[in-house]
ROLOZA-649241 format. One line per field, with one value per residue: z, x, y of N, C-alpha, C in turn; residue in one letter. Coordinates in steps of 0.1 Angstrom, whole numbers. Example, Ala and Ser with C-alpha at 12.3 -4.5 7.8 and 13.67 -1.06 7.14 Angstrom:
! ROLOZA-649241
n_z	78|71
n_x	132|128
n_y	-57|-22
ca_z	78|71
ca_x	123|137
ca_y	-45|-11
c_z	78|79
c_x	132|129
c_y	-33|0
r	A|S
! end
This chain:
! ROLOZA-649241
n_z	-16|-16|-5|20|31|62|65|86|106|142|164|147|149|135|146|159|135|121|145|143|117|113|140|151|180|181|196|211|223|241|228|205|181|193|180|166|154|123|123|109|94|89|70|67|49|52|39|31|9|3|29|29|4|18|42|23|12|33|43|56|67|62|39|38|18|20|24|34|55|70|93|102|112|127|108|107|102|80|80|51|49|70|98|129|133|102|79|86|79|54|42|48|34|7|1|-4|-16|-19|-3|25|44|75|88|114|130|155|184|209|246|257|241|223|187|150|146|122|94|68|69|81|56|38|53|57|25|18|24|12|-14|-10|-12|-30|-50|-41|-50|-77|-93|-86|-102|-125|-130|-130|-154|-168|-178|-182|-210|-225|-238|-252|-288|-289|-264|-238|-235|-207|-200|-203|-189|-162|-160|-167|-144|-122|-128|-119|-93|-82|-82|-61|-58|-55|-72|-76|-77|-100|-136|-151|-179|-172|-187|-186|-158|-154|-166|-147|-128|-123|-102|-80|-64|-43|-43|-64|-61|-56|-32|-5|18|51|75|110|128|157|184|188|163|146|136|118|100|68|67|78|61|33|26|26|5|-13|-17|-19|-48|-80|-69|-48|-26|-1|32|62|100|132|150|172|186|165|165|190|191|171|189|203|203|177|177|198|187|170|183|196|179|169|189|189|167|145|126|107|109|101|99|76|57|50|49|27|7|2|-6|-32|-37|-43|-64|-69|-68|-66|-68|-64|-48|-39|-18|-1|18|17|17|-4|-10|-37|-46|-73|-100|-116|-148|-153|-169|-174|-173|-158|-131|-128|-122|-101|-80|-85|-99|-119|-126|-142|-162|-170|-180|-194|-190|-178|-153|-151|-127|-113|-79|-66|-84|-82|-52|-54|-63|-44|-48|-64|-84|-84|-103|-116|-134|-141|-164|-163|-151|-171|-192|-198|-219|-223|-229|-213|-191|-163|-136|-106|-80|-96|-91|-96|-112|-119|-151|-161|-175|-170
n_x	-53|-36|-3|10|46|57|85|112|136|152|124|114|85|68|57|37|24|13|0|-25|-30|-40|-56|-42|-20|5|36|49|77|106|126|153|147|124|99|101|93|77|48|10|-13|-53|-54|-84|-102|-112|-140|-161|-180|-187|-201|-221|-238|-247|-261|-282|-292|-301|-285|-279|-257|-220|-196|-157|-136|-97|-62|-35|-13|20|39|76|107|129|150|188|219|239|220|215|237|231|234|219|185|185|183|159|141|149|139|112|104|105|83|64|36|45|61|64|75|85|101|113|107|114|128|137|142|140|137|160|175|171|166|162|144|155|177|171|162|174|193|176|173|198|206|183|196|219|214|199|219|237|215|212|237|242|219|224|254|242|226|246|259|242|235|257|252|232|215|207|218|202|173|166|197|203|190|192|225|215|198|225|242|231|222|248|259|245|210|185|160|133|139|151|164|153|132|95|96|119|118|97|102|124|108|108|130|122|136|139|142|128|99|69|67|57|62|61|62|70|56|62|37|45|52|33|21|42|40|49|74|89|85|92|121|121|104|114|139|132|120|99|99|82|56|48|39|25|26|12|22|16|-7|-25|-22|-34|-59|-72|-78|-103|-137|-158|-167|-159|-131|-134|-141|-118|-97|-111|-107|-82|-77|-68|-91|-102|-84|-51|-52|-68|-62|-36|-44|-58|-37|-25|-31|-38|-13|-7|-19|-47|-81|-119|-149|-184|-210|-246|-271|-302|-293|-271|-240|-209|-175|-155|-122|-101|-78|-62|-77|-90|-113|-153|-163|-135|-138|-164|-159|-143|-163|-178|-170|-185|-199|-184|-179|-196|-208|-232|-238|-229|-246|-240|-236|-222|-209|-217|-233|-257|-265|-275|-301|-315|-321|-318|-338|-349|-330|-327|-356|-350|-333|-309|-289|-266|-262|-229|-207|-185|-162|-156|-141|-140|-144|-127|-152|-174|-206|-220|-239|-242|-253|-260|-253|-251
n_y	-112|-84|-75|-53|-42|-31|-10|-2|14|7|15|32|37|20|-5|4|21|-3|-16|10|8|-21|-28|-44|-60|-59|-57|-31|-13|9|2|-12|-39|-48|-59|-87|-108|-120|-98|-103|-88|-75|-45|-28|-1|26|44|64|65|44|40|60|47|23|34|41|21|11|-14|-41|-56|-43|-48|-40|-28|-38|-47|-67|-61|-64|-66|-60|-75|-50|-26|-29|-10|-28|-53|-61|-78|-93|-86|-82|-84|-87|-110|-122|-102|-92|-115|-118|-89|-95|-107|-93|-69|-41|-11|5|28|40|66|83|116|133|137|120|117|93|74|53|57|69|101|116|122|122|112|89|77|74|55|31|29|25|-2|-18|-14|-23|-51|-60|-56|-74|-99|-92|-93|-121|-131|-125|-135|-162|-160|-150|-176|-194|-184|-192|-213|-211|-198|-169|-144|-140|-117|-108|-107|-84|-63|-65|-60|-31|-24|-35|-17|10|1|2|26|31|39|35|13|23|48|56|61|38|27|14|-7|-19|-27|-39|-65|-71|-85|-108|-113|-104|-83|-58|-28|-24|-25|-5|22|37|64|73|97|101|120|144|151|181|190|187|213|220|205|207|222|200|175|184|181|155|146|155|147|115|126|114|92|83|85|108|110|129|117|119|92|82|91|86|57|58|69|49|27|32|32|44|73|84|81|100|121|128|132|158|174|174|188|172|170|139|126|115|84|75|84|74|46|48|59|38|22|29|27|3|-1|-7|-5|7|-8|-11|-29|-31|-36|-41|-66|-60|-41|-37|-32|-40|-50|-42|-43|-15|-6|-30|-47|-48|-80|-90|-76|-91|-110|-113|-106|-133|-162|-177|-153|-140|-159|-164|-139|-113|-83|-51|-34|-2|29|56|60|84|98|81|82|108|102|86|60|25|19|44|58|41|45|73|72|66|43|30|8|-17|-32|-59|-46|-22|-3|-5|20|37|36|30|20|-15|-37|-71|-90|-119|-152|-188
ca_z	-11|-16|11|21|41|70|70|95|119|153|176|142|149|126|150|165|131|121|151|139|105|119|151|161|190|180|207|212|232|233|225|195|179|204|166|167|140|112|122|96|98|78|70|65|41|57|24|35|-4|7|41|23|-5|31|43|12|5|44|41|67|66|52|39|33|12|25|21|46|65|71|103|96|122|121|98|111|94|79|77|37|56|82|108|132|124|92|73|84|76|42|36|48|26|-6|1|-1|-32|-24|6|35|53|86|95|132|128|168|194|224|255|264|225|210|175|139|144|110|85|55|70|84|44|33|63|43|12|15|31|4|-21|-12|-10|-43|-58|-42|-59|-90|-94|-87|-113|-138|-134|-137|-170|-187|-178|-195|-219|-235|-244|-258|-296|-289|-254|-233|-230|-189|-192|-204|-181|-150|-160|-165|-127|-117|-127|-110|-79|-79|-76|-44|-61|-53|-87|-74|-77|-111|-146|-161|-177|-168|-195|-181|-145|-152|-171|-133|-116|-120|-95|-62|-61|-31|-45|-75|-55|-54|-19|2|29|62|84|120|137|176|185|184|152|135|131|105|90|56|64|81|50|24|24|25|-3|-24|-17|-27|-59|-83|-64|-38|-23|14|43|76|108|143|148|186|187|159|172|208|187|165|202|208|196|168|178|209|185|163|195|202|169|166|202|184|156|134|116|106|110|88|90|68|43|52|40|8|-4|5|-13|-42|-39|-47|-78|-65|-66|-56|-73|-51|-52|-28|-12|9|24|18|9|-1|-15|-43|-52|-88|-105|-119|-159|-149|-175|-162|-167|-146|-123|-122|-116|-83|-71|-81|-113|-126|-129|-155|-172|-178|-181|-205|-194|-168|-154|-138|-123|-105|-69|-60|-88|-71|-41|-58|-66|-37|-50|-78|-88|-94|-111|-135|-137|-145|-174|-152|-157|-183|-199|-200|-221|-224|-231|-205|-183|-146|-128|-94|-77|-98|-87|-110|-111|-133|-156|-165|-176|-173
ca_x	-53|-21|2|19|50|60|99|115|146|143|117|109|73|64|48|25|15|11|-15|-34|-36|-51|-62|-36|-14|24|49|60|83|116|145|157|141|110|97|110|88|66|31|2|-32|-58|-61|-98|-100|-124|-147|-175|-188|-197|-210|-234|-245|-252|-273|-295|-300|-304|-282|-281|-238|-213|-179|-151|-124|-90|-54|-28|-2|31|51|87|117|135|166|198|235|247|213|216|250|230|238|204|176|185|178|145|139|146|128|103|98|107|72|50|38|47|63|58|87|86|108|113|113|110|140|132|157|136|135|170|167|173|151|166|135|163|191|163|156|189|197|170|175|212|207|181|198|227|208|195|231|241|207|209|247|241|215|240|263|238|222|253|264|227|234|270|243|217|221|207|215|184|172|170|208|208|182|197|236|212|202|231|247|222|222|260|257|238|203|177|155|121|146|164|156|151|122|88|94|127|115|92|112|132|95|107|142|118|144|131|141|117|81|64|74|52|70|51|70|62|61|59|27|44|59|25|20|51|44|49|87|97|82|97|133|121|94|128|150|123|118|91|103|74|47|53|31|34|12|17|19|14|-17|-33|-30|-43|-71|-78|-82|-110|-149|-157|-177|-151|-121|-140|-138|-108|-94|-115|-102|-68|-77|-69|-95|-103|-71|-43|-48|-75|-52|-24|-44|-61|-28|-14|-43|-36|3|-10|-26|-60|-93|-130|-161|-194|-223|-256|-285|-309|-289|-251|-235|-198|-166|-144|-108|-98|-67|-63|-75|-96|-129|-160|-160|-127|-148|-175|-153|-139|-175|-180|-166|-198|-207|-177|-183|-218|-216|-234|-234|-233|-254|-235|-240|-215|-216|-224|-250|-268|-267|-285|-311|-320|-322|-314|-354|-350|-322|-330|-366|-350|-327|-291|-284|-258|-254|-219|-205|-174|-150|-164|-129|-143|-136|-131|-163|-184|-214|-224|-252|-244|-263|-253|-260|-243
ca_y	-99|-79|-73|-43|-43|-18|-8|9|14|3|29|41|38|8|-15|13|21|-14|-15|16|2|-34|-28|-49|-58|-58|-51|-20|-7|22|-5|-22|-53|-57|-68|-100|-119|-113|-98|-99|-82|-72|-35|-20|8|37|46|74|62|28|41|66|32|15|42|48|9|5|-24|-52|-58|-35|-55|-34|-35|-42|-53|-69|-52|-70|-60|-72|-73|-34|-32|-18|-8|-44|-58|-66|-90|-107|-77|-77|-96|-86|-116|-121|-89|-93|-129|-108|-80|-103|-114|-83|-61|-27|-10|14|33|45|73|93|129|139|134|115|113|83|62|56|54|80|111|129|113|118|99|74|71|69|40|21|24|15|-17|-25|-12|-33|-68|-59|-55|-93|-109|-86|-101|-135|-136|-120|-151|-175|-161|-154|-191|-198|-178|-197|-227|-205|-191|-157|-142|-135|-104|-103|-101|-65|-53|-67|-51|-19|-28|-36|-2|17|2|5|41|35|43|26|12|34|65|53|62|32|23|3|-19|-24|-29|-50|-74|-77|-86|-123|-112|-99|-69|-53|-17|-24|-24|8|29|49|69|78|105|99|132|145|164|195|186|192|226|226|189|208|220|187|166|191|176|140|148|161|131|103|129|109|75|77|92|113|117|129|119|117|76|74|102|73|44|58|67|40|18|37|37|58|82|87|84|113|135|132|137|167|179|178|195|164|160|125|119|109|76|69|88|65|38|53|57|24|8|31|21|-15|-3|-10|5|1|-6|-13|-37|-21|-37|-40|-75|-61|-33|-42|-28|-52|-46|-43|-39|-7|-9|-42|-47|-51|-91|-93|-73|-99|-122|-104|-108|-150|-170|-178|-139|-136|-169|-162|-122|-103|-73|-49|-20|9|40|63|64|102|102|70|89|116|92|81|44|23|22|59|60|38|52|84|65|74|34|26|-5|-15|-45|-69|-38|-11|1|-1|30|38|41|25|5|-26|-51|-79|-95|-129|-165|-198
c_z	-11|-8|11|35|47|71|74|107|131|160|166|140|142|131|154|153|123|129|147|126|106|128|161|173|191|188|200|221|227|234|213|197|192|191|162|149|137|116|110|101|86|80|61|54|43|43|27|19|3|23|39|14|7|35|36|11|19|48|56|70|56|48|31|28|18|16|32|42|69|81|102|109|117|115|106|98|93|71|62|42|63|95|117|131|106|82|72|81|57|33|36|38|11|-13|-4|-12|-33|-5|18|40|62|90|105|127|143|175|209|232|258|254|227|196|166|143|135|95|76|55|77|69|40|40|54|35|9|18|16|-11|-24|-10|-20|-56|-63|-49|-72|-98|-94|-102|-122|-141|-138|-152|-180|-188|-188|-211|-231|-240|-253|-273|-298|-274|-247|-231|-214|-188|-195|-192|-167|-152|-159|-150|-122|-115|-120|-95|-72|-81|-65|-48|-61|-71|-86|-77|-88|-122|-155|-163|-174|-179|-187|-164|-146|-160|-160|-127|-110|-106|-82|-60|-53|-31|-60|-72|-50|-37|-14|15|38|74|98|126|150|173|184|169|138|126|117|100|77|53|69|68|35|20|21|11|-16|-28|-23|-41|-67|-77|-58|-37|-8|21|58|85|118|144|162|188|177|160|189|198|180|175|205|200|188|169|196|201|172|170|201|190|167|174|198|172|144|123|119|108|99|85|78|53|39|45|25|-1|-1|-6|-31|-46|-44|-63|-79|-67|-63|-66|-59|-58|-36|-31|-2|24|26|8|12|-10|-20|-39|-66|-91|-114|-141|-160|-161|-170|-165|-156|-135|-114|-117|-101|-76|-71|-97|-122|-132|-143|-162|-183|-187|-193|-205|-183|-167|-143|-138|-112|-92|-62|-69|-83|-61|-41|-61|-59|-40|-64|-89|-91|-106|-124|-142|-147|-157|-174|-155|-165|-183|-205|-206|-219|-226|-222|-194|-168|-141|-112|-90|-85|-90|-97|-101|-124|-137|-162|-164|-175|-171
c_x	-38|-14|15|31|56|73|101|127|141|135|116|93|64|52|35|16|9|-7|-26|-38|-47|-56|-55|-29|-4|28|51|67|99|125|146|150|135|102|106|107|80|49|22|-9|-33|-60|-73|-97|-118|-131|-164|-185|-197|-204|-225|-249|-250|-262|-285|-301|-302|-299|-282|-267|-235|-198|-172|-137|-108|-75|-46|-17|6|42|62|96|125|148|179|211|237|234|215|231|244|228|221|197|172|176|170|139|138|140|116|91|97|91|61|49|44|53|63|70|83|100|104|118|112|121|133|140|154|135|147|165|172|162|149|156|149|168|185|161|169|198|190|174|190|208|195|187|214|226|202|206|238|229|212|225|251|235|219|245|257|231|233|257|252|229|246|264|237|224|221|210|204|182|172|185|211|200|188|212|230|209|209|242|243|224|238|264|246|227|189|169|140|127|149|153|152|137|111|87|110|126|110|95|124|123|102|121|137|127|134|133|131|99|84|62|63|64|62|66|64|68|56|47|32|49|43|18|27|53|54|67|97|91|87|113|130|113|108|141|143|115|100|87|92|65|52|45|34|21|18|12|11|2|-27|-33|-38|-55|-80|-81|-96|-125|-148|-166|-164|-141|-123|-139|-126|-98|-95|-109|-87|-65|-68|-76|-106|-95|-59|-42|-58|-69|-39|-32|-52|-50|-19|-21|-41|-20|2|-19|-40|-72|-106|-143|-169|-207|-231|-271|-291|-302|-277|-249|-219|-186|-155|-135|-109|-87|-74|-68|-84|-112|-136|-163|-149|-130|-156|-172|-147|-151|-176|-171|-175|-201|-195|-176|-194|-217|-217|-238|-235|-235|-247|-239|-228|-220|-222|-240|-261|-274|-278|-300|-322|-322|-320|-329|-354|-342|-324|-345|-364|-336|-314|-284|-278|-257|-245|-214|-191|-159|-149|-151|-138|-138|-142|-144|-175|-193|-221|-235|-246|-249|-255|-259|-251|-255
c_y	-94|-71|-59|-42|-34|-23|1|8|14|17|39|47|26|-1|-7|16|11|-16|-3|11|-9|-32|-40|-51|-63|-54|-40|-14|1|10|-14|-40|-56|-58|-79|-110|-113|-113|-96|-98|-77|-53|-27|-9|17|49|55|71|48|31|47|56|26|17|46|30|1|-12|-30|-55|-48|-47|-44|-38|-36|-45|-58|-66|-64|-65|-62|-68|-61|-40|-25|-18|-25|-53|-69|-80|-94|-98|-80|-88|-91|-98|-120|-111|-85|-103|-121|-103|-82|-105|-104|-75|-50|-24|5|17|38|52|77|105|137|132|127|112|99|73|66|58|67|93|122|121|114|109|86|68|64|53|30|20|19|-1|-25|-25|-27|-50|-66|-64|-72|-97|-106|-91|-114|-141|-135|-130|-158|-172|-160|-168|-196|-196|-183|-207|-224|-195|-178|-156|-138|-122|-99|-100|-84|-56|-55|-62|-38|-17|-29|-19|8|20|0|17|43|41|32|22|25|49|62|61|53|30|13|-8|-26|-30|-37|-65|-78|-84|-101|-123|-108|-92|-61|-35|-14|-23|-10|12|40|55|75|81|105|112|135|151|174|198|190|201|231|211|197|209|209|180|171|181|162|139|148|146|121|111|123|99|72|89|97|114|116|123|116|103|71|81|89|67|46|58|59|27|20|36|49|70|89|91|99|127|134|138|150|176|184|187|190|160|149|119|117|92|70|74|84|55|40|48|41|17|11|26|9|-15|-7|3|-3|5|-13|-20|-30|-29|-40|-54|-72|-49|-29|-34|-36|-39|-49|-38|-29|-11|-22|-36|-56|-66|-96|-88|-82|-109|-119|-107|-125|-151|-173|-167|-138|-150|-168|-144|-120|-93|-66|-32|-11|21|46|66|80|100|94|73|99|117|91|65|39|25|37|66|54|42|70|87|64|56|31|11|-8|-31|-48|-56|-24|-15|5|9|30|43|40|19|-2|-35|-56|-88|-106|-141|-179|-211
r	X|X|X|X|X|X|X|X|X|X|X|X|X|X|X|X|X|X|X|X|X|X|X|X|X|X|X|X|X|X|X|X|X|X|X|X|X|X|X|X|X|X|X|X|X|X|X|X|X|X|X|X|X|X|X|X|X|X|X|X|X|X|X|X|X|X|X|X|X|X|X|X|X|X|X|X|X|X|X|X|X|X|X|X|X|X|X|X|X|X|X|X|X|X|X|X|X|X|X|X|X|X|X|X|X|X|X|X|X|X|X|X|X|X|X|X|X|X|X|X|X|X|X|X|X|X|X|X|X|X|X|X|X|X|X|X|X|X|X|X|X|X|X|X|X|X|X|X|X|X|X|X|X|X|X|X|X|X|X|X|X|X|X|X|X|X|X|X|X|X|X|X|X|X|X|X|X|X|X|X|X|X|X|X|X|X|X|X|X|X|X|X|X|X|X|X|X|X|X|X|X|X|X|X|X|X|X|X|X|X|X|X|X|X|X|X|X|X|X|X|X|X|X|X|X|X|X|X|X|X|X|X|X|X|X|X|X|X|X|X|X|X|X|X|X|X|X|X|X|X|X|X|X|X|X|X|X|X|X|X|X|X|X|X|X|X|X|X|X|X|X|X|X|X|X|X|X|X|X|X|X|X|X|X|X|X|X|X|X|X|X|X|X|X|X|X|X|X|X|X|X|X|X|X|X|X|X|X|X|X|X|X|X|X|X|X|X|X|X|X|X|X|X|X|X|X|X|X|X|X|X|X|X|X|X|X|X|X|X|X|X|X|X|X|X|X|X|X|X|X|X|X|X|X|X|X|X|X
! end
């Protein structure tokens, strides 16, 4: 399961939305480092597709799909030196695929803490930027030292001087221009400005009316680098405490919605390069993961090992039109079943039956 990690200055909201994401119960409170150590939970991924496949095949269990959430100890000035609980902070985030920001865009006399989301971005990204510089420098020395043995030089030393340049203009690698052939020719260095960045603006309740021109400047600054959204953090985890049919009315009471966070984690799940096909019946109706571009044996194999050893072939149908259906028995009565073989590109929101032998 691929893990996403929450960064954020202290009382930037992180641990709260930590808990809204898992349902967990992280410390929080208004003073520096009450995140001490590394929480991990699982977070859910709320899919009205797979609720509807539930409802038509009258399933008996729903399993949904998921990734885990990574709380880390907050960063301050120095951190990349040790400053804080810096260094656990960065063992950390070394660990995790892709990463989450938490800025403060609301003033509180009662939180310390940044409440300018830019210069909350900018605090981060220096500190990773500058613990990128020391790794991305170290490995430098030791490849060219490799490299006076060796009759051709390696190619990683040019991509990491092109790294090193970069991030010695104080630019993170998610903002830079080099390319993904060059990025991913670093994967093997865990540069912690190389995983793909969401950014989540935590805004006050009154703060929501004008999400669009508090998220405007932060949206501008992280350019292509990231994705942006805003939501009030402490308004969602009250409500994700709550039954859903309660946390539905209170939502609605607020003129939320659904909420943002189920759009917090969409895109987290999409930040991980993930997606969702669906198996449906009358015993289980469940939601894989799949890497993005995944064919439908690596698929089958998501479901057991045997199904992609054996597979020969598999029967899909788009979830809406299934829906349409009313059941798989109609659908395929009414010839809507495709038979998809060995080279057939999974797309989100498939649902598969596969057919297989070992």
């Amino acid at each position: 399961m691929e893990r996403l990690g929450l960064v954020g200055l202290p009382n930037s909201g992180k641990s709260s939305l930590f808990n809204a994401l898992t349902g967990g119960s992280a410390l929080v409170a208004a003073h520096p480092f009450s995140t001490t150590t590394t929480s991990v939970g699982t977070a859910y991924l709320p899919d009205k597709r797979l609720d509807a496949l539930a409802q038509m095949s009258k399933s008996r269990r729903v399993v949904r799909a998921g990734f885990e959430v990574v709380d880390i100890a907050s960063l301050v000035a120095g951190s990349a030196h040790g400053e804080g609980l810096g260094n656990k902070f960065l063992a950390g985030i070394r660990e995790v695929d892709a990463l989450l920001m938490v800025v403060r865009s609301f003033h509180d006399d009662q939180v310390s803490g940044e409440s300018d989301p830019v210069a909350g971005v900018d605090s981060l990204e220096l500190e990773l930027v500058l613990a990128d510089l020391a790794t991305a420098e170290a490995q430098l020395a030791k490849w060219t030292k490799a490299a006076k043995s060796a009759k051709k030089p390696p190619a990683e030393i040019d991509s990491i001087k092109q790294a090193i340049e970069v991030l010695g203009e104080g630019t993170p690698l998610y903002r830079s221009r080099l390319g993904e052939d060059i990025r991913a020719s670093l994967s093997g260095l865990f540069l912690l400005t190389n995983k793909p960045v969401l950014v989540v603006v935590n805004l006050g309740e009154d703060q929501l009316s004008s999400h669009e021109e508090i998220l405007r400047p932060v949206a501008e600054h992280m350019g292509e680098g990231a994705q942006v959204l805003g939501m009030c953090v402490q308004l969602e985890a009250e409500a994700a405490r709550l039954p859903e049919e309660e946390r539905e009315g209170l939502l609605m009471e607020l003129g939320l919605g659904e909420g943002a966070l189920p759009r917090v984690a969409a895109a987290a799940y999409h930040l991980l390069s993930r997606r969702t096909f669906f198996t449906t019946g009358e015993k289980e109706s469940r939601a894989w993961t799949f890497k993005v571009g995944a064919h439908a044996p690596e698929c089958a194999g998501v479901i057991h090992s045997d199904l992609q050893r054996g597979f020969i072939r598999a029967e899909v149908i788009h979830w809406d039109e299934l829906i349409s259906f009313g059941s798989w028995a109609a659908a395929r009565s009414a010839g809507k079943i495709r038979l998809e073989g060995k080279d057939y590109e999974v797309q989100d929101g498939d649902v598969l039956e596969i057919r297989f032998n070992v």
